[in-house]
C-alpha positions in Angstrom: 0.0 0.0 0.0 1.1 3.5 -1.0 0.6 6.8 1.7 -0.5 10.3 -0.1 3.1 11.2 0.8 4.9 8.9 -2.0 6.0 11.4 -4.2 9.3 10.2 -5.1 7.3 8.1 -8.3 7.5 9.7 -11.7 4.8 12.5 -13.3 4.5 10.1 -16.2 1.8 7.2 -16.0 2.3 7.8 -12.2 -1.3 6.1 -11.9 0.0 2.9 -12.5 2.5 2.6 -9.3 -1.4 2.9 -7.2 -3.0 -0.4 -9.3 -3.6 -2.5 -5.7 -5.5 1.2 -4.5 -7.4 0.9 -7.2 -7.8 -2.8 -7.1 -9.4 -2.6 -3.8 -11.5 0.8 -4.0 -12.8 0.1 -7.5 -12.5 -3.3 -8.2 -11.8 -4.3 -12.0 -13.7 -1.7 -13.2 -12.1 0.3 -16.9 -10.6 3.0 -15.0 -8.9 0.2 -13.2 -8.1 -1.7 -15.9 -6.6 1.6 -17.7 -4.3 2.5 -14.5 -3.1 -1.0 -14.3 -2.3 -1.7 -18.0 -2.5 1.9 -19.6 -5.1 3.0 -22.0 -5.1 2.3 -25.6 -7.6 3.9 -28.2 -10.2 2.0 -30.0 -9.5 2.4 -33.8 -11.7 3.1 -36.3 -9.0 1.6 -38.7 -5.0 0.8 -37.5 -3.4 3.8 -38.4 -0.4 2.8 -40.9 2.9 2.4 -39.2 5.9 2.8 -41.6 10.0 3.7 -41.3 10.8 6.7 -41.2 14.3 8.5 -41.5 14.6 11.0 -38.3 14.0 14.6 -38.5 14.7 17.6 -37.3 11.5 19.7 -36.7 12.0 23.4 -36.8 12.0 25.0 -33.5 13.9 28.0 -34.4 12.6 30.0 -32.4 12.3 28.2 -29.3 14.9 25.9 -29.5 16.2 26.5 -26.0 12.9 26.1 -24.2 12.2 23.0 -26.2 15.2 21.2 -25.3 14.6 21.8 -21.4 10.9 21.1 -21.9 11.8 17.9 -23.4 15.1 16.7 -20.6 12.2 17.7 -18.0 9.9 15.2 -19.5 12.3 12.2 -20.0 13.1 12.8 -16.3 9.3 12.4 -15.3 8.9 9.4 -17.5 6.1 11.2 -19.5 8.4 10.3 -22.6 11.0 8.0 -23.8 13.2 7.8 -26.6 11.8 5.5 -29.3 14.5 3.1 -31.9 14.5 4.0 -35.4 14.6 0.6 -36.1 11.0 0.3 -35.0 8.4 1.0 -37.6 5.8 4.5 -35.7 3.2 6.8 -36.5 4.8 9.7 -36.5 3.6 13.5 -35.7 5.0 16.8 -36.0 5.0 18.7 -32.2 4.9 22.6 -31.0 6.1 24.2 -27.5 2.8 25.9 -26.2 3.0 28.6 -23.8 0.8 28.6 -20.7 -1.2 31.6 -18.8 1.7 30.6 -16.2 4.5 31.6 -18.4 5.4 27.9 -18.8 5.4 25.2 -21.8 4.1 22.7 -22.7 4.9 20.5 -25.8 1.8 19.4 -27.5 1.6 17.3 -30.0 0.0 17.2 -33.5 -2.4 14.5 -33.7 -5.0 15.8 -36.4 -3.8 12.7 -38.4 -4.0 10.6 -35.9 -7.5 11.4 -34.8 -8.6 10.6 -38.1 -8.6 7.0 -36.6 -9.3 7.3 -33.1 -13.0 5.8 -32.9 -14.8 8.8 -31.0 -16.5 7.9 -27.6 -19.3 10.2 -26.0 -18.4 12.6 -23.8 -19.7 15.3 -21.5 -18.4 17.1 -18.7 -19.4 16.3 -14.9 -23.7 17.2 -15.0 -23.2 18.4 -11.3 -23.6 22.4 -11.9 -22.5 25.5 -9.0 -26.2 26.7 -9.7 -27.5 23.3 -8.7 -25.4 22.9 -5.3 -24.4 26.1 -4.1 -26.3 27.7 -0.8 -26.0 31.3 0.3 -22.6 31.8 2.6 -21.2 28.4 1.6 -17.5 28.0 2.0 -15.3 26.9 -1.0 -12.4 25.6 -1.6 -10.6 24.5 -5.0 -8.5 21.7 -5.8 -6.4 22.0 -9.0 -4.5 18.4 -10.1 -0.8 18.8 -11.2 -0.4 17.8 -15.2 -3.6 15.9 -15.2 -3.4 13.9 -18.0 0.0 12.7 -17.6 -1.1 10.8 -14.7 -2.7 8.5 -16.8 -0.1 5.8 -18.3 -0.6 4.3 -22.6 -0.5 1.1 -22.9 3.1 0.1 -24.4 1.5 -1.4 -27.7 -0.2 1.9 -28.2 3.1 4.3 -27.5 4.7 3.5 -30.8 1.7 5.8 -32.3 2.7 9.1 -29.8 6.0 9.2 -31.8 8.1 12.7 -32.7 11.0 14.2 -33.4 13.4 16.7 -32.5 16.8 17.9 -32.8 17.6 14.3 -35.1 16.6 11.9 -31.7 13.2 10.2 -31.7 10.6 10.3 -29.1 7.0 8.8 -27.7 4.7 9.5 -25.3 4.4 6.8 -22.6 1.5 8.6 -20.8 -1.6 10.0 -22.3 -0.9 13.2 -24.4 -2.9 16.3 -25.1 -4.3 16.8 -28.2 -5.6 13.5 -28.4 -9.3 13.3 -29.2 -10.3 10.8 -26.5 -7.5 12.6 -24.0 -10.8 14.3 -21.8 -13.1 10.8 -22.4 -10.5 8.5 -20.8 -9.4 11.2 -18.3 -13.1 11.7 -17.4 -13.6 8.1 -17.0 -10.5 7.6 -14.5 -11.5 10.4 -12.0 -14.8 9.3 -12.1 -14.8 6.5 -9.3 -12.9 9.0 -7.1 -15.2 11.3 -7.2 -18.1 9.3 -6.7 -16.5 8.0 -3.5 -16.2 11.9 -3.1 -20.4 12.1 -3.2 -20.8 9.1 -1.5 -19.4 11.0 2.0 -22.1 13.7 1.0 -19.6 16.3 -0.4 -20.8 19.0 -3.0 -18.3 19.1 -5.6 -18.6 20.0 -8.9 -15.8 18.7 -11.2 -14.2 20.0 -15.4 -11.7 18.2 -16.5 -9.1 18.2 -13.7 -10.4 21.6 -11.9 -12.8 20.7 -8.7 -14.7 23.2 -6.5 -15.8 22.3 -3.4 -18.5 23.7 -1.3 -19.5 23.3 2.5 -21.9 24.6 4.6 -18.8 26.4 7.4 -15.4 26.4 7.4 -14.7 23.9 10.2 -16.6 21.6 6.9 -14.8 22.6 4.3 -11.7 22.2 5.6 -12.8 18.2 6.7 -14.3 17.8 3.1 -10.9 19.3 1.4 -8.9 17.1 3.8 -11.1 14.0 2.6 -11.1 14.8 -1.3 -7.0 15.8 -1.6 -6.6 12.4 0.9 -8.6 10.4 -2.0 -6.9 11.9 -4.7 -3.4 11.5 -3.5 -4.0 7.9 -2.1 -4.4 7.0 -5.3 -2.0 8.5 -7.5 -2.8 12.1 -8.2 -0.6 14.7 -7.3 -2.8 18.5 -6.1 -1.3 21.3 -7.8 -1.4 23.4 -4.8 0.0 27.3 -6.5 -3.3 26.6 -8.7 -5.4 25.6 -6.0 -7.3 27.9 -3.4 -7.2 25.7 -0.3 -8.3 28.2 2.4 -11.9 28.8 2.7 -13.9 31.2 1.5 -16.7 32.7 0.4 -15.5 34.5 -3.3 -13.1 32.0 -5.0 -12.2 31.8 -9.5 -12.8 28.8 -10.6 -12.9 28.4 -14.2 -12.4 31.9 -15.0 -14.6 33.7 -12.9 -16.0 34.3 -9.5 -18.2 33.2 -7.9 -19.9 35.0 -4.5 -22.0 33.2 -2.1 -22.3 35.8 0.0 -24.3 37.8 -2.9 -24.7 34.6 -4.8 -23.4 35.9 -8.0 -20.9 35.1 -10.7 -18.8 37.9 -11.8 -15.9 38.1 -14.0 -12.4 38.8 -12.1 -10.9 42.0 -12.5 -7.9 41.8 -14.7 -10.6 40.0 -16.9 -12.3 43.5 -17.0 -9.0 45.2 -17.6 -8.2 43.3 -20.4 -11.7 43.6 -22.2 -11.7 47.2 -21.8 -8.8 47.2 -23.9 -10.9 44.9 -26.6 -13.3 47.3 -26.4 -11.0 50.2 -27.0 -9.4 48.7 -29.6 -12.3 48.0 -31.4 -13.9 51.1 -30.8 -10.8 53.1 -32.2 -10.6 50.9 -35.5 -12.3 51.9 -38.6 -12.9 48.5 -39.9 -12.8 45.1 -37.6 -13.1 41.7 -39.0 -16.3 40.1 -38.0 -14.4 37.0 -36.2 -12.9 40.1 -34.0 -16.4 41.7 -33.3 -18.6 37.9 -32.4 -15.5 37.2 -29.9 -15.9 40.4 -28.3 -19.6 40.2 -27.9 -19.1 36.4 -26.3 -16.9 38.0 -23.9 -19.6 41.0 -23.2 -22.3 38.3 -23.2 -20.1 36.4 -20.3 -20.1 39.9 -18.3 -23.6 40.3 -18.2 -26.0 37.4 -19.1 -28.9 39.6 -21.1 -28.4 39.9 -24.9 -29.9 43.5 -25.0 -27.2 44.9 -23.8 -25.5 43.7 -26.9 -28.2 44.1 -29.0 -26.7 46.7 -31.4 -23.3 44.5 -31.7 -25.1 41.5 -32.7 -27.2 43.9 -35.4 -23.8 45.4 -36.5 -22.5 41.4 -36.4 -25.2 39.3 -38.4 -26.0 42.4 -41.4 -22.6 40.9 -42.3 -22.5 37.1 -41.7 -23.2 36.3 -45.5 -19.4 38.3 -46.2 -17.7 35.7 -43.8 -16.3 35.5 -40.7 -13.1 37.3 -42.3 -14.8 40.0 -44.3 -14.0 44.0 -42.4 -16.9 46.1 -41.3 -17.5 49.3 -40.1 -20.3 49.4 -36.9 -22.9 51.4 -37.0 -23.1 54.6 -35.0 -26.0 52.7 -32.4 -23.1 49.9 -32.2 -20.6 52.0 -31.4 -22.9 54.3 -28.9 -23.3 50.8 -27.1 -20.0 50.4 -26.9 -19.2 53.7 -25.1 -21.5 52.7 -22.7 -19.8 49.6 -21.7 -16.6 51.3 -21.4 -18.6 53.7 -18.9 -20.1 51.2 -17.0 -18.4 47.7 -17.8 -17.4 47.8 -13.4 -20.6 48.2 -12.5 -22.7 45.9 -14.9 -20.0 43.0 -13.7 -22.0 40.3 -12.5 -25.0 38.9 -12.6 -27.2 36.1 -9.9 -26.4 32.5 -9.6 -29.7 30.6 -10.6 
């Protein structure tokens, strides 16, 4: 048996070192059967696996960042170097940067979807609206790399295969990019949080992200205590600098925030900051693509829930749609009078009721 302080395994597949956890808890279940053996898609048809002579993909202009990205992730085991002897799919991959200022390398799989077989999938149907009461305290749990938890079957690695800097590489834990990546991940976490419920926890779960709510804070410190004990006992590792772990009642989660005290979602303020400056920049153009103006009115639409106070946008927006989504237009002089007005009073229409 493993403690939640075991944290000397690997990032990559780390699941796997917690099968007898699993075992126990969850019996032989497919999120047992995927930490124990890895996962491996279903095909729609074998993807073709040929020789190929190595390559050296151009990362000009990250080059640097690549190379640690990629000595960081042989160290946690979330890749490997792969023979060229060995026949692969192989797929280009890019260094993205995160909000955090970090990278991540993210492979290309667009081919390789082509012949993943697609499995239905849709996020946890436990709402914020549905659970929350007035004055509950929160807390959020973040995990650490969540899909790298999660190990890929070896038979299925030699199809997670790229290059860089002439030396050849796979994935040996499940990737991003991959079109059953949130399914299978889904499908894992599900058991834990279940258990989660089953001690009469509210918690609302996407993706790896997890807010908790409890009726004081003497609660909602025992319910954090019980879900990060869970978690860690088998396998996943809490990404505490993303988590909020001291109770409260205003906390983000998922990009904005939510108050039970006023029981009301609101967006946070350097979210405002920065679409003041959309607005500003739209508002000082002459012409603005149409792709520009419908993003811009999702994100007004996100501040404040009622579609009239974007009613003039939207007029400006669909007079156009037939030009496509790339064609320049000029707004109207009602489109850009609404406009003005949410630069006047964007603070104060911020938030709107949780119901």
């Amino acid at each position: 048996m493993h403690s939640s302080t075991d944290f000397d395994y690997p990032l990559g597949g780390r699941l796997r070192y917690y099968t007898d956890e699993w075992l126990e808890n969850f019996g032989n279940q497919l999120a047992t059967k995927v930490v124990q053996w890895g996962y491996r898609p279903r095909w729609e048809a074998y993807p073709p696996l040929r020789f190929h002579p190595i390559t050296d993909q151009p990362y000009i202009s990250n080059y640097n960042e690549t190379r640690r990205e990629i000595t960081r992730l042989l160290e946690e085991r979330v890749i490997r170097r792969f023979s060229m002897r060995n026949q692969c799919f192989l797929s280009e991959s890019s260094l993205k940067r995160k909000k955090n200022g970090n990278y991540r390398l993210v492979p290309n799989l667009r081919n390789l979807n082509d012949y993943v077989r697609r499995m239905p999938f849709t996020m946890d149907e436990m709402k914020v609206e549905e659970l929350i009461q007035q004055n509950d305290f929160m807390v959020s749990v973040d995990l650490e790399e969540a899909f790298y938890h999660i190990p890929l079957h070896p038979e299925a690695q030699k199809y997670f295969v790229f290059d860089f800097d002439y030396q050849r590489y796979c994935f040996q834990c499940l990737p991003f990019s991959l079109t059953t990546s949130s399914w299978i991940f889904k499908t894992v976490l599900q058991p834990i949080i279940d258990m989660i419920r089953s001690n009469r926890i509210k918690i609302v779960v996407h993706c790896d992200d997890m807010l908790i709510m409890s009726r004081n804070r003497r609660e909602a410190e025992r319910h954090r205590d019980i879900v990060i004990d869970l978690l860690e006992t088998h396998g996943f590792i809490i990404n505490e600098s993303k988590s909020q772990l001291t109770p409260t009642r205003s906390i983000e989660y998922l990009g904005r925030v939510i108050n039970s005290n006023q029981m009301i979602f609101s967006a946070p303020e350097y979210k405002i900051e920065k679409l003041l400056d959309e607005c500003e920049d739209v508002y000082n153009q002459r012409y603005i693509d149409i792709r520009t103006l419908t993003s811009l009115i999702s994100k007004l639409h996100n501040i404040v829930q009622d579609h009239e106070f974007t009613r003039e946008l939207r007029r400006d927006k669909n007079s156009h749609l037939r030009r496509g989504q790339y064609s320049r237009i000029q707004l109207s002089q009602e489109g850009r009078e609404e406009l003005e007005d949410w630069m006047t009073n964007i603070w104060e229409w911020n938030g709107y009721p949780i119901q």
